[in-house]
N, C-alpha and C positions, 0 to 999 in steps of 0.2 A: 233482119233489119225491120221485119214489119211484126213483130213478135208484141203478142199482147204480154206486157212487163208484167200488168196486176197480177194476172196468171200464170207467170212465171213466180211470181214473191211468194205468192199464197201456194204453191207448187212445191218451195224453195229449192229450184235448181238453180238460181240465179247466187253466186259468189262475188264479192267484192273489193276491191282491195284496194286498201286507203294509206296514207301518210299518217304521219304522228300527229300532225293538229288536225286528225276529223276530215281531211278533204277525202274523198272520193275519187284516185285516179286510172279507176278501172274495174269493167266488170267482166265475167264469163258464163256461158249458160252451159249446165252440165246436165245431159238428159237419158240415164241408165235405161238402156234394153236389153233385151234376150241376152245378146252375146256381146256387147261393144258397151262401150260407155262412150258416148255421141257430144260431139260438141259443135251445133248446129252454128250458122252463120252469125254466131253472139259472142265475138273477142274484142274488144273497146278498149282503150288507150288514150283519153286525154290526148287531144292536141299539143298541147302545151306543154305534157309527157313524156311524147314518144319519144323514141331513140335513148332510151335511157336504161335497155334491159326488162320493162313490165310486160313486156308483153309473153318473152322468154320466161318471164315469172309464172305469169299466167296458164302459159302451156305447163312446167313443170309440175304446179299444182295439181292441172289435170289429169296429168300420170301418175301423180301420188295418188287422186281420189280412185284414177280407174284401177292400179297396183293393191289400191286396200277393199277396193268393193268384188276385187277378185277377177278383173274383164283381162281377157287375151288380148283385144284392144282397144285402141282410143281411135274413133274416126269421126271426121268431118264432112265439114263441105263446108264451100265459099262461093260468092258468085263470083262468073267468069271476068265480069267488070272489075274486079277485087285485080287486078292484072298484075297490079306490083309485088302483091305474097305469092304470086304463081310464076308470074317473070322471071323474079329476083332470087327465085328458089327459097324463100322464107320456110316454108314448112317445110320444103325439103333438106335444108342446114337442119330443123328441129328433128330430122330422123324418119319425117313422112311419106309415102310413094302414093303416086296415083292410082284411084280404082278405076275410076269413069266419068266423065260425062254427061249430062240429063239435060232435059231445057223441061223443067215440072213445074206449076204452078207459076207460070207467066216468068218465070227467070232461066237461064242458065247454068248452070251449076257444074263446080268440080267436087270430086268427091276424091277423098283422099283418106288412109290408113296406117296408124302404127301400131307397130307389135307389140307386145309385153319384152321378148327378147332385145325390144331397141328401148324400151324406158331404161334413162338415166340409174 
């Protein structure tokens, strides 16, 4: 949430995904390492949006990008305040399981992983 955006564009880990007339109703931060291809606390969803499927889009993408860049898997994290995609089981309906826990850098965090065996 506190992610410097410039430097993510000029990075280009930052994906986007818009409607037909040009709006902008969502984006994702995708950021390859060693072994995972990392989708740090950067899934966005238009208010006005949600509930509509994008977000489920948005994950799927992300398993296309980690399936073609060759990663065994796709992990996250979210903050723990984040309560209703960890409540509600959201990531875990997309196929996700917890890793851990942290409280780093003045937040909370969950940390969560999926496999290549569990991409769609």
């Amino acid at each position: 949430m506190l992610d410097d955006y410039a430097k993510r564009i000029a990075e280009g880990v930052i994906s986007v995904l818009g409607e037909t007339d040009g709006t902008t109703v969502g984006l994702i931060v995708l950021l390859p390492k060693a072994d995972n291809l990392l989708l740090p606390d950067n899934l966005a969803v238009r208010p006005d949006r949600q509930r509509r499927g994008l977000g489920r889009k948005l994950i799927a993408f992300a398993e296309a990008q980690a399936r073609r860049l060759g990663f065994a898997e796709l992990r996250l994290y979210t903050h723990e305040a984040m309560s209703e995609n960890i409540a509600l089981s959201l990531y875990a309906r997309f196929g996700f399981e917890e890793t851990g826990r942290v409280h780093e850098a003045g937040c909370s965090r969950v940390f969560m992983r999926k496999r290549r065996h569990n991409f769609p």
